[in-house]
TINU-159876 format. One line per field, with one value per atom (N, C-alpha, C): atom name; chain; residue in one letter; z, y negated, x. Coordinates in steps of 0.2 Angstrom, whole numbers. Layout:
at: c(CA;...)
ch: c(A;...)
aa: c(A;...)
Z: c(Z;...)
Y: c(Y;...)
X: c(X;...)
This chain:
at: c(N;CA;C;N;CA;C;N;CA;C;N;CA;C;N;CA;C;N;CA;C;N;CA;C;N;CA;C;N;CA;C;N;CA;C;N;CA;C;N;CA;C;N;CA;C;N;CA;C;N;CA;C;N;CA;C;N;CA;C;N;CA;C;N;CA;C;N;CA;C;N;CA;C;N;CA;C;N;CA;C;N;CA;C;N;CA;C;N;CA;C;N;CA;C;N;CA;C;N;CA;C;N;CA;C;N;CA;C;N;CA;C;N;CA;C;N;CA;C;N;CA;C;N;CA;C;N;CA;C;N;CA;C;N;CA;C;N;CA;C;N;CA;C;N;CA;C;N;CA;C;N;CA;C;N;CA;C;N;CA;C;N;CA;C;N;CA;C;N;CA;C;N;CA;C;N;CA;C;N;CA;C;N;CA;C;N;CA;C;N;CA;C;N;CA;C;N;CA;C;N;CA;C;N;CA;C;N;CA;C;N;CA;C;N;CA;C;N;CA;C;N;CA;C;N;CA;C;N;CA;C;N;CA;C;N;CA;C;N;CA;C;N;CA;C;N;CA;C;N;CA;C;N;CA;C;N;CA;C;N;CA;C;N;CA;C;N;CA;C;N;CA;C;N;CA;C;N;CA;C;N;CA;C;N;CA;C;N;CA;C;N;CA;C;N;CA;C;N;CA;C;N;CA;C;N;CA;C;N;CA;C;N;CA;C;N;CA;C;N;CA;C;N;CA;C;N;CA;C;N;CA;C;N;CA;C;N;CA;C;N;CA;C;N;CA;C;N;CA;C;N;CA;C;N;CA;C;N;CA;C;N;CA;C;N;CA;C;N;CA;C;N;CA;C;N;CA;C;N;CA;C;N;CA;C;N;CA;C;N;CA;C;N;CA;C;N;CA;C;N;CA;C;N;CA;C;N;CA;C;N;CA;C;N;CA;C;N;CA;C;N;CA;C;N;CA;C;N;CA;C;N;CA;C;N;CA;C;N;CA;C;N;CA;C;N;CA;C;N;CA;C;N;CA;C;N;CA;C;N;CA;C;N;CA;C;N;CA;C;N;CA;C;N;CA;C;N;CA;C;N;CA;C;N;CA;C;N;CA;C;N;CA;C;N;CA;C;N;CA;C;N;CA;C;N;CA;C;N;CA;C;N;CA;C;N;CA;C;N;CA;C;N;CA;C;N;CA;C;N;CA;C;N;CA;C;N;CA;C;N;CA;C;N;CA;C;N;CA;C;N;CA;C;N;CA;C;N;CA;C;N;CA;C;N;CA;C;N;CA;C;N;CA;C;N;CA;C;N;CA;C;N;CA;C;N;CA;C;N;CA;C;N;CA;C;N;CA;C;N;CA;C;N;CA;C;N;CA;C;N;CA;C;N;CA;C;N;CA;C;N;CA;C;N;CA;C;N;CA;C;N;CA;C;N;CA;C;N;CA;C;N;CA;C;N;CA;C;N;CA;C;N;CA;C;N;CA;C;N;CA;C;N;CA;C;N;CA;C;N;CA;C;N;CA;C;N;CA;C;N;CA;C;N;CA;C;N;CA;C;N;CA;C;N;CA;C;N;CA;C;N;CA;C;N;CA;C;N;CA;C;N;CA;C;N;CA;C;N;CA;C;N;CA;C;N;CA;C;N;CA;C;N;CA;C;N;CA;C;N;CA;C;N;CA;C;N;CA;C;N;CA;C;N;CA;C;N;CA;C;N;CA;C;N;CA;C;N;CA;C;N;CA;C;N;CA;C;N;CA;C;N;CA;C;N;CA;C;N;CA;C;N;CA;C;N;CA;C;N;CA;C;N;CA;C;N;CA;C;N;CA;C;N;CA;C;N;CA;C;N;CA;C;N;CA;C;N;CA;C;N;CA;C;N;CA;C;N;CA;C;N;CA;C;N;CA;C;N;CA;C;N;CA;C;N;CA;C;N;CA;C;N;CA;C;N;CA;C;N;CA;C;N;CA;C;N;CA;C;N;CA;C;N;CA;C;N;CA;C;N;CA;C;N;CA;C;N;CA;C;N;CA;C;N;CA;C;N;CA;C;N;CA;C;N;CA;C;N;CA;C;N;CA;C;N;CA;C;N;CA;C;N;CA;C;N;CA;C;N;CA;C;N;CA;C;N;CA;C;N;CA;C;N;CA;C;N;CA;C;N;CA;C;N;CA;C;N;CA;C;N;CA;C;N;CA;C;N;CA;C;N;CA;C;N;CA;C;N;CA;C)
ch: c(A;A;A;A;A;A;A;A;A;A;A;A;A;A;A;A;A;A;A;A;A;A;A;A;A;A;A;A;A;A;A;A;A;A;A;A;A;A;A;A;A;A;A;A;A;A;A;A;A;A;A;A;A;A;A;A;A;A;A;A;A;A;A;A;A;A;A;A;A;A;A;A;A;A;A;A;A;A;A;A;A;A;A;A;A;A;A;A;A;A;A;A;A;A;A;A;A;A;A;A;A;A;A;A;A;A;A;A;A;A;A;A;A;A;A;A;A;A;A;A;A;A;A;A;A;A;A;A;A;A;A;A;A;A;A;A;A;A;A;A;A;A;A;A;A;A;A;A;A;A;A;A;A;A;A;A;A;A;A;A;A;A;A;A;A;A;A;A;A;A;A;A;A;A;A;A;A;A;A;A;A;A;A;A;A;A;A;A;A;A;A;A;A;A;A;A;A;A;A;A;A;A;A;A;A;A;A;A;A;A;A;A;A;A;A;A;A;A;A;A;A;A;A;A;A;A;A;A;A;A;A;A;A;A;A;A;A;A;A;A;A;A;A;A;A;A;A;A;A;A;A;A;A;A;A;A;A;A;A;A;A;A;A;A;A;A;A;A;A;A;A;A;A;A;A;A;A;A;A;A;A;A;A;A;A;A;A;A;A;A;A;A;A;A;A;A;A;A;A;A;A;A;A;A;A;A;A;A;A;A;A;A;A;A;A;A;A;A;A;A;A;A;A;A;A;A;A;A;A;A;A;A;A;A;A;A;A;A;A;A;A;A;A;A;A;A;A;A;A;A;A;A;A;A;A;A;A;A;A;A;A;A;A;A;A;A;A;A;A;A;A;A;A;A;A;A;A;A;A;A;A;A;A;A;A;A;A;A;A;A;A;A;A;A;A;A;A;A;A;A;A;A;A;A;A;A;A;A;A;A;A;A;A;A;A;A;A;A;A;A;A;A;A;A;A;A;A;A;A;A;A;A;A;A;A;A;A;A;A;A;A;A;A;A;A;A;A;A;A;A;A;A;A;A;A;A;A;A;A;A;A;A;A;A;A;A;A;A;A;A;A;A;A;A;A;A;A;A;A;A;A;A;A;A;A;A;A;A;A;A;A;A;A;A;A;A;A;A;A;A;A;A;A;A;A;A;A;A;A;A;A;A;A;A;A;A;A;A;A;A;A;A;A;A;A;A;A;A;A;A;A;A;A;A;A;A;A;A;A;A;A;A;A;A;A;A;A;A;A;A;A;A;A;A;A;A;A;A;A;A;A;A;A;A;A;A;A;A;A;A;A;A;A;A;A;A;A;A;A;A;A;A;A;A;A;A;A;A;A;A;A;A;A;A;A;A;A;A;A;A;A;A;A;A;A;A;A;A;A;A;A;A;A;A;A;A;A;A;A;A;A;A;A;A;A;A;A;A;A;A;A;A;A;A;A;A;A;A;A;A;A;A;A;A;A;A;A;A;A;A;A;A;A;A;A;A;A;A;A;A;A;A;A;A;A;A;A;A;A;A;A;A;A;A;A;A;A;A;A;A;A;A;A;A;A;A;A;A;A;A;A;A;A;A;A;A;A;A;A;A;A;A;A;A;A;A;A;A;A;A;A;A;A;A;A;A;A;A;A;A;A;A;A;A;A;A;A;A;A;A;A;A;A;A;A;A;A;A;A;A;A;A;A;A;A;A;A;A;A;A;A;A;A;A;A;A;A;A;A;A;A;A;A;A;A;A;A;A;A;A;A;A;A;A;A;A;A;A;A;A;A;A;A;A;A;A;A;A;A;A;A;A;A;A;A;A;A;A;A;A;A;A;A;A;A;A;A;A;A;A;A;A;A;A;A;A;A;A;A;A;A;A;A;A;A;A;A;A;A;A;A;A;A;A;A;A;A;A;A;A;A;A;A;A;A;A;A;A;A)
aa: c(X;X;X;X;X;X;X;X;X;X;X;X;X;X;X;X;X;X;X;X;X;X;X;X;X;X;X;X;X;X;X;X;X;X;X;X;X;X;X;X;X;X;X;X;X;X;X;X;X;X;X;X;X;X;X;X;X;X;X;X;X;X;X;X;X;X;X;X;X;X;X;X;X;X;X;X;X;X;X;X;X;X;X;X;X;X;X;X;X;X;X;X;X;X;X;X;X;X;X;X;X;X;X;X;X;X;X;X;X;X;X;X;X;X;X;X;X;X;X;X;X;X;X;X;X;X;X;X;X;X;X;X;X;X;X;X;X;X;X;X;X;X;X;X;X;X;X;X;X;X;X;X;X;X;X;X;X;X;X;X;X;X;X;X;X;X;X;X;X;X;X;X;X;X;X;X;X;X;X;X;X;X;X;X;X;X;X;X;X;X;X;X;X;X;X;X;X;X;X;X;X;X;X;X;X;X;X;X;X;X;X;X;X;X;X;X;X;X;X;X;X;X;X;X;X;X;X;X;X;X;X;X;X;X;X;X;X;X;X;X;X;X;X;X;X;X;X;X;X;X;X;X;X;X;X;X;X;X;X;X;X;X;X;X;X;X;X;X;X;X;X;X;X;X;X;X;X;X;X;X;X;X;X;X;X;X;X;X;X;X;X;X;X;X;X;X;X;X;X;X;X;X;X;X;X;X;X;X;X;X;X;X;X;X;X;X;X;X;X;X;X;X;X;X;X;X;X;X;X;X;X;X;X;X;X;X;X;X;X;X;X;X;X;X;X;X;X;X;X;X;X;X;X;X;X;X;X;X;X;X;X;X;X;X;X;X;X;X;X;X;X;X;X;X;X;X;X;X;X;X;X;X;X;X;X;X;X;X;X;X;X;X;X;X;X;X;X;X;X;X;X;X;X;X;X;X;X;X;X;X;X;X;X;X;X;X;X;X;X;X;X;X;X;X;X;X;X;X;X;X;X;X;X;X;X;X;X;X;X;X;X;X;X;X;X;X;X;X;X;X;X;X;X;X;X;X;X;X;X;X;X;X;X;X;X;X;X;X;X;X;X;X;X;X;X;X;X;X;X;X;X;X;X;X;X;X;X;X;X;X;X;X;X;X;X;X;X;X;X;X;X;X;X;X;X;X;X;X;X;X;X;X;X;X;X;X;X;X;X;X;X;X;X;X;X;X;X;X;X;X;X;X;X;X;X;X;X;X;X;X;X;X;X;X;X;X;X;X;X;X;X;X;X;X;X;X;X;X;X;X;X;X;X;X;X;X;X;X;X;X;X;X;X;X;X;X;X;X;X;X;X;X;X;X;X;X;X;X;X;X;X;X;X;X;X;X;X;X;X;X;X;X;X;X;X;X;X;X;X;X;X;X;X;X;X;X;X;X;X;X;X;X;X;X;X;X;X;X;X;X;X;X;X;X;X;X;X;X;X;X;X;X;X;X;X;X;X;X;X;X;X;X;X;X;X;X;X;X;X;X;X;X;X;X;X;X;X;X;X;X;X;X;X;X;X;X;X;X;X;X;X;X;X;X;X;X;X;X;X;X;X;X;X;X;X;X;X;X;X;X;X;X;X;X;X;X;X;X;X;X;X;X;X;X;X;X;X;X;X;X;X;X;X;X;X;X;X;X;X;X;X;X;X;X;X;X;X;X;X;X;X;X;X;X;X;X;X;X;X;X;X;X;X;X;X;X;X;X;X;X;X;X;X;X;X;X;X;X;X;X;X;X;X;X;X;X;X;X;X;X;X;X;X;X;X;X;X;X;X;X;X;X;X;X;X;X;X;X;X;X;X;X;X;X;X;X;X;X;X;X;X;X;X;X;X;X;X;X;X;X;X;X;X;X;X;X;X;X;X;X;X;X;X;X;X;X;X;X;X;X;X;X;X;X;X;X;X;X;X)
Z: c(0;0;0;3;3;-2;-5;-13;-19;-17;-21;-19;-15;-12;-13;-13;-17;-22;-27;-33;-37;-32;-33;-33;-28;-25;-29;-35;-37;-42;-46;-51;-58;-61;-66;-72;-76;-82;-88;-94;-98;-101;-102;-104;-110;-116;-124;-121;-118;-118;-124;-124;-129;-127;-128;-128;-126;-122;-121;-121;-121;-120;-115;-109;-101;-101;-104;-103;-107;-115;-119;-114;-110;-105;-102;-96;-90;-86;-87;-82;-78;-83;-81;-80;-81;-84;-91;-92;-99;-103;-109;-115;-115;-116;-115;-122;-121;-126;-131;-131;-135;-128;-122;-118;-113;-112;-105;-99;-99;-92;-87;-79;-76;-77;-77;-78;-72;-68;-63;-65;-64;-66;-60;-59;-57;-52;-57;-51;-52;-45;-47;-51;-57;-62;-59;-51;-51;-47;-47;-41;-44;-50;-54;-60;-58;-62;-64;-69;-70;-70;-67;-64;-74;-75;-82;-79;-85;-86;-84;-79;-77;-81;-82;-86;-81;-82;-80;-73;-71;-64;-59;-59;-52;-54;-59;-58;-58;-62;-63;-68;-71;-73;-75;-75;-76;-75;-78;-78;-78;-78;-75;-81;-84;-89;-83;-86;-83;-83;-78;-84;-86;-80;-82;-80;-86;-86;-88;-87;-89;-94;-99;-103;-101;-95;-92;-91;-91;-86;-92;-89;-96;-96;-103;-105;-102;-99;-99;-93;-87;-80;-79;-81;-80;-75;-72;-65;-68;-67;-70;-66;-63;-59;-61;-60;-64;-59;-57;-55;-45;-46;-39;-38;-41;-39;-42;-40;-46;-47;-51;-58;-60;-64;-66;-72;-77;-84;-84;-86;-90;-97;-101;-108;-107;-114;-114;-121;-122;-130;-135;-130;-134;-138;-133;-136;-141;-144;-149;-156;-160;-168;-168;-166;-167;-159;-158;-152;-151;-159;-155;-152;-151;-149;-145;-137;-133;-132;-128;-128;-121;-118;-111;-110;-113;-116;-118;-116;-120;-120;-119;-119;-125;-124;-128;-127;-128;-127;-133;-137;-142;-139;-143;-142;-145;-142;-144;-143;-145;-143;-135;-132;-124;-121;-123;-120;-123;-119;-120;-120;-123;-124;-118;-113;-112;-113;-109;-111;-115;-120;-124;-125;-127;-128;-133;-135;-140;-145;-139;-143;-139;-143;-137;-141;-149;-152;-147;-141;-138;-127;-128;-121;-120;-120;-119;-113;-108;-103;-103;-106;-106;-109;-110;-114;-107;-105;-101;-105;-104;-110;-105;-105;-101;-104;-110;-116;-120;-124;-130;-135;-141;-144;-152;-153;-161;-166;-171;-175;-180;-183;-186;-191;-193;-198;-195;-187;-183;-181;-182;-181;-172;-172;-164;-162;-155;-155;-147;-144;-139;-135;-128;-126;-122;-120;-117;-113;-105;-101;-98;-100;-99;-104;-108;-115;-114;-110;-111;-114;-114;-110;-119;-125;-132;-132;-141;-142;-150;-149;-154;-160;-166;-169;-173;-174;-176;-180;-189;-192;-193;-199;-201;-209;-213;-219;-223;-227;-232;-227;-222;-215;-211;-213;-206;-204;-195;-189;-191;-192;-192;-186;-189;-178;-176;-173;-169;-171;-171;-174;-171;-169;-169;-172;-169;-172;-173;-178;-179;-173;-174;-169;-170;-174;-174;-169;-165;-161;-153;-155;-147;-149;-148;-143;-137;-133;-127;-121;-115;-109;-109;-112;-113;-117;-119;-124;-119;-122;-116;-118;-116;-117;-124;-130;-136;-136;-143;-145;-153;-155;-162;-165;-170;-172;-176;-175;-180;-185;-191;-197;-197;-193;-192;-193;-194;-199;-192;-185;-181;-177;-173;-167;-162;-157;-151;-145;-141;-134;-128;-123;-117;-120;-120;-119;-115;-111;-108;-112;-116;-123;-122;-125;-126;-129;-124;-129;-126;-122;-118;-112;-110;-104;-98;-96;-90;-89;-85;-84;-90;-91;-96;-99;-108;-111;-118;-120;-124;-132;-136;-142;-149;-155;-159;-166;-170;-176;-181;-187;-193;-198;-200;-205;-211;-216;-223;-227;-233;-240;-240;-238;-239;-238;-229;-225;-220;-220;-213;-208;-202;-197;-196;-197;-198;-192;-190;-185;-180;-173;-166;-167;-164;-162;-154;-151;-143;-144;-142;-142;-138;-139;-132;-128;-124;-118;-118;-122;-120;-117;-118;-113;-110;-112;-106;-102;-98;-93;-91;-84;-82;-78;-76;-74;-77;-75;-82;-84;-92;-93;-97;-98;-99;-101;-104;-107;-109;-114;-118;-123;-123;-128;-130;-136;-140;-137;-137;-136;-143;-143;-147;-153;-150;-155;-159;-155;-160;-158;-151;-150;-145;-141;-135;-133;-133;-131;-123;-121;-113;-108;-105;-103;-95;-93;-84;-85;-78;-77;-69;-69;-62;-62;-53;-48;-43;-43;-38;-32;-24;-19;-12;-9;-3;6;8;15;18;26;31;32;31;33;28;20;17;12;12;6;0;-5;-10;-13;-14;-21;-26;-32;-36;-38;-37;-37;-45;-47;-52;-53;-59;-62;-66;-69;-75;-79;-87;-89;-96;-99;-108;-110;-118;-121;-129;-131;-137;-141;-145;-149;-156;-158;-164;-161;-158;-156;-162;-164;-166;-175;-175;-184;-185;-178;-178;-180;-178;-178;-183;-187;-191;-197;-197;-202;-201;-197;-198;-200;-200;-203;-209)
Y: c(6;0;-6;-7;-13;-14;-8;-9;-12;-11;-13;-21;-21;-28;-34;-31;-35;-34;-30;-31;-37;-37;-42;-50;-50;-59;-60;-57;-60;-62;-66;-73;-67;-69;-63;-68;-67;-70;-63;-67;-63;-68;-66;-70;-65;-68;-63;-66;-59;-60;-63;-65;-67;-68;-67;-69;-74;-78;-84;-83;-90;-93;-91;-90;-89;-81;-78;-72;-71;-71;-71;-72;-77;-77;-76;-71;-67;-70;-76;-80;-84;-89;-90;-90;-83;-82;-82;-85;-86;-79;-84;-76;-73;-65;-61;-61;-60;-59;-50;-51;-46;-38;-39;-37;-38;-27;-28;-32;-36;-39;-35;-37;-36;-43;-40;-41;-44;-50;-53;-59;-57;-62;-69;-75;-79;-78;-76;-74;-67;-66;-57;-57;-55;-54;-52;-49;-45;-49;-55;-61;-62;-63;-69;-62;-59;-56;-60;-60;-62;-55;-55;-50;-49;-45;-44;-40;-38;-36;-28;-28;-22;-20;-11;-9;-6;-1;2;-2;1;0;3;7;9;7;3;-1;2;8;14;12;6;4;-4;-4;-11;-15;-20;-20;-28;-28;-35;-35;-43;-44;-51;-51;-53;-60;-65;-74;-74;-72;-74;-66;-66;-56;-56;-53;-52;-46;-46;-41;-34;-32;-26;-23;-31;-26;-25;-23;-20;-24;-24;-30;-30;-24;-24;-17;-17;-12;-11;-5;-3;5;3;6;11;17;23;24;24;30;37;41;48;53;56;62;59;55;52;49;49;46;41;34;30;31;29;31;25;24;18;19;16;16;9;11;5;4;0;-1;-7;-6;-9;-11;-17;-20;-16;-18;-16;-8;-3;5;5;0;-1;-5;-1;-6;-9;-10;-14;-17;-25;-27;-26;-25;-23;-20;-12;-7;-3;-2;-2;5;9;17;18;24;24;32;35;43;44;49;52;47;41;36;31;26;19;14;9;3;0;-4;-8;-14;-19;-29;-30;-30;-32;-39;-42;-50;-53;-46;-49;-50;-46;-42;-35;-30;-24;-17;-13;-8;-3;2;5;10;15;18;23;24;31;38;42;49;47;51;52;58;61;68;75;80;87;89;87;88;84;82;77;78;79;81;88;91;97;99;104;106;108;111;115;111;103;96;92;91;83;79;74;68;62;59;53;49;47;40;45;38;39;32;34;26;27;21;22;14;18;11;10;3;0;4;11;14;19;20;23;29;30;38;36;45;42;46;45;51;48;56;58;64;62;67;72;79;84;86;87;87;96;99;102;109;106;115;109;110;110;102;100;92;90;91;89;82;82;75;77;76;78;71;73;67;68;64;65;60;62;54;57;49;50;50;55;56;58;50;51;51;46;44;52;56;60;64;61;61;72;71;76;81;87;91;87;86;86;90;90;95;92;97;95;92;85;83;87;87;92;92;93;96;88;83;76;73;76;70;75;81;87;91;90;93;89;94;92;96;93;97;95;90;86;79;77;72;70;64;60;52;51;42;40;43;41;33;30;22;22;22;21;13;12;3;3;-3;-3;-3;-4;-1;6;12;16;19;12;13;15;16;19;22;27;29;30;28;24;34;36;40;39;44;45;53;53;60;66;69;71;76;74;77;78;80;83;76;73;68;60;61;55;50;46;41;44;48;49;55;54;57;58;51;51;44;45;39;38;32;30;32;34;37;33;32;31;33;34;38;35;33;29;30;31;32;34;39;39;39;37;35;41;49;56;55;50;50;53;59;60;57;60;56;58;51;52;56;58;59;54;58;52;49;45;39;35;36;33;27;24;17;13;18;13;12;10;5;-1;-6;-10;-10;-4;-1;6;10;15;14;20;18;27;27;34;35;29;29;35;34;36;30;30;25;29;25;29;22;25;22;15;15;11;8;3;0;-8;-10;-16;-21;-27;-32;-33;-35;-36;-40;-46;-50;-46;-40;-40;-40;-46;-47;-47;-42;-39;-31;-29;-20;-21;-17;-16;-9;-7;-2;-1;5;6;8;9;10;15;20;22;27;28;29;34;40;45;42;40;39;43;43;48;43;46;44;46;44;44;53;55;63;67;63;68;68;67;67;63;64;61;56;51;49;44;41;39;30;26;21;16;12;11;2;0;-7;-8;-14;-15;-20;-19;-22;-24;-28;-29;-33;-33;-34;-36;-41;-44;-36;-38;-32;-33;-37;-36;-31;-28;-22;-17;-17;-12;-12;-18;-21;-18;-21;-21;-11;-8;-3;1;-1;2;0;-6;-5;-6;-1;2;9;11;19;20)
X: c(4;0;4;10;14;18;19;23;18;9;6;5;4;1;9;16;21;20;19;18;13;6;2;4;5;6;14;16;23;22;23;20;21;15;16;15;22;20;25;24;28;36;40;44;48;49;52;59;61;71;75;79;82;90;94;102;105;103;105;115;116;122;127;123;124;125;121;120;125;128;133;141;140;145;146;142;142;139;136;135;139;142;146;155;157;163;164;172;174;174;173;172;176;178;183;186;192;198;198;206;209;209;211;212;205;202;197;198;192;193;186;186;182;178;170;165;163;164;162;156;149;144;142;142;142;136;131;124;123;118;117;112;113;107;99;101;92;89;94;89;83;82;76;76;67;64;57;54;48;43;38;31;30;31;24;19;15;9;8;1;1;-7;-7;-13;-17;-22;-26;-31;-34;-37;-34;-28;-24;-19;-19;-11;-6;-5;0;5;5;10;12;18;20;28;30;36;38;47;48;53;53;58;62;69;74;73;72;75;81;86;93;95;100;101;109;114;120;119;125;125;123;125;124;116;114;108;103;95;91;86;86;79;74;71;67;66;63;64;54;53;44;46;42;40;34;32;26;25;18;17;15;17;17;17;10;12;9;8;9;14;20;27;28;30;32;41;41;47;48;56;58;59;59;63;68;72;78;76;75;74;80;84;90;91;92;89;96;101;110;108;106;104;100;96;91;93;93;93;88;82;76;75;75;73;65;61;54;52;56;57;63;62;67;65;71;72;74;72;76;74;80;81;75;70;65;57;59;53;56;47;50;44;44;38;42;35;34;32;36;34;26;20;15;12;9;6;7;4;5;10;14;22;21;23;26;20;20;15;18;13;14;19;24;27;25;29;25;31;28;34;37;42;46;40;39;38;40;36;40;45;48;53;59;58;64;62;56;55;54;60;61;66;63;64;72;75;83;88;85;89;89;95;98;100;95;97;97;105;107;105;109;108;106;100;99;99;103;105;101;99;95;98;99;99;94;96;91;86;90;85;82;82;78;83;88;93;93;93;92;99;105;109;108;110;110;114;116;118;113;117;113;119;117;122;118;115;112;114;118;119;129;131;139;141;136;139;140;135;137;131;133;129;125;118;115;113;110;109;101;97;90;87;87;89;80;79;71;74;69;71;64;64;57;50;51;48;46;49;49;55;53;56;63;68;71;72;75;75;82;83;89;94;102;104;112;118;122;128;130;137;142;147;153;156;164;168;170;170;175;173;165;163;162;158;159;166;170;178;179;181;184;179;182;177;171;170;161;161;155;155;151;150;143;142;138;135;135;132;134;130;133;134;132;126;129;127;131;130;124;121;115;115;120;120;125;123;125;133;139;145;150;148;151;149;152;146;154;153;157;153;158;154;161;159;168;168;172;174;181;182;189;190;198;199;207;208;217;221;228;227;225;221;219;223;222;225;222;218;220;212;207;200;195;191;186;190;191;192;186;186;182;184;182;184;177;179;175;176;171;169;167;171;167;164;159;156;159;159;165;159;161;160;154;158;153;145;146;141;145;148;151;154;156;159;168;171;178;181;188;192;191;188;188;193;193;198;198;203;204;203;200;201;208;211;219;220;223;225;222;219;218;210;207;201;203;205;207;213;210;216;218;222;220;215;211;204;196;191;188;184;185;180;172;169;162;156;152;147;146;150;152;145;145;139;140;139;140;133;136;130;125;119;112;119;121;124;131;133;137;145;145;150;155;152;155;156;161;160;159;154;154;156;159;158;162;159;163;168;171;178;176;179;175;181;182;187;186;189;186;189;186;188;184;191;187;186;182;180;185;182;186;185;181;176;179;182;186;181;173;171;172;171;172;168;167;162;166;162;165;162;168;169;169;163;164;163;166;167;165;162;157;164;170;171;169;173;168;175;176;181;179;182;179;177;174;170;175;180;184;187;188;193;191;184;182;184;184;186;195;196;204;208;203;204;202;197;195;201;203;208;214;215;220;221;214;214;218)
């Protein structure tokens, strides 16, 4: 009842995210260079949400768009009640070729007059029980790719051909080799696909690797992305900004307690996004 009763009395408007200037620059910090920097935002982006729009008669659903949001965070945060339990989703505009339509693994909502459509499925070709799907990223012509941490840690890919939705099917060996693949990235004119993977060959735990499109259609020989984003740290879940012009991704650190257990410490940093032009040509 108290979750309901905040939910009510919090100013309910809608607001269409957009990119601002502020957000481009962390909020406040200068734009990043040639070399990763840490990601230090000026404000905490979860201070100042705006209340959107909620449907039904028990209020089972509804969601808050950012006013001031840093690149990291997600366009768009909808709470479901499902099951009796409410549930969050993240919709994140960067994982999307289309800002009309925002993804958060096996779901999506569309941009409608008022704001945001309901969440909707994917489908049972994508909600399937013996699939762990962490990230899902889509480009501008709808290709969806995806990890499964559930069948040996690979990354599957799901294009549309002749407007229908194809089955899922796996990337070659250029993209799953190693202990696991995970977080894929693809760009919205689909000419790269960016994941982490711990691979033969790498800076330390988990490093960043990317894959470019050939003339064939296929996907060329991974590629590390270096030292100036890995480290012997692990990095992970890399993703490009709506504009184009920034790569983001964590950096995260096993540390232990006083009691000996373990957990894992993570940092949020971002690096111009020419790193990725830079690279390409040099192949």
């Amino acid at each position: 009842m108290c979750f309901l009763l905040a939910l009510i009395i919090c100013r309910k408007s809608y607001s269409e995210h957009k990119i601002s200037s502020s957000e481009a620059s962390g909020l406040g910090q200068q734009l990043v260079g040639v070399q990763a920097e840490l990601f230090i935002p000026s404000t905490h982006p979860r201070e100042r949400w705006n209340f959107g729009e909620f449907w039904g008669k028990d209020f089972d659903e509804f969601y808050f768009t950012p006013s001031h949001a840093s690149p990291f965070s997600p366009t768009v945060v909808v709470f479901r009640k499902e099951n009796k339990v409410w549930k969050r989703y993240n919709f994140h505009s960067a994982l999307s070729g289309d800002r009309n339509i925002l993804y958060d693994k096996t779901k999506y909502i569309e941009r409608i007059d008022s704001g945001w459509s309901k969440v909707k499925s994917l489908g049972a070709m994508f909600e399937r029980e013996d699939w762990g799907i962490m990230r899902l990223s889509t480009s501008a012509k709808g290709t969806y790719v995806f990890d499964d941490y559930k069948n040996n840690d690979v990354i599957r890919i799901s294009r549309v051909n002749g407007g229908k939705r194809e089955e899922p099917m796996l990337l070659g060996k250029e993209i799953n080799t190693g202990k696991w693949t995970a977080h894929p990235f693809i760009a919205p004119d689909e000419s790269y696909l960016i994941w982490d993977s711990e691979r033969e060959g790498g800076y330390g735990g988990a490093d960043i690797y990317i894959s470019f499109r050939q003339e064939s259609g296929s996907w060329g020989t991974a590629i590390n992305l270096g030292d100036k984003i890995n480290s012997e740290l692990w990095e992970n879940g890399a993703m490009v900004t709506s504009d184009g012009k920034r790569l983001l991704f964590g950096r995260s650190e096993k540390k232990f307690r006083k009691d000996g257990t373990t957990y894992w410490e993570s940092q949020r940093h971002w690096i111009d996004a020419q790193i990725i032009d830079h690279i390409r040509t040099k192949q």
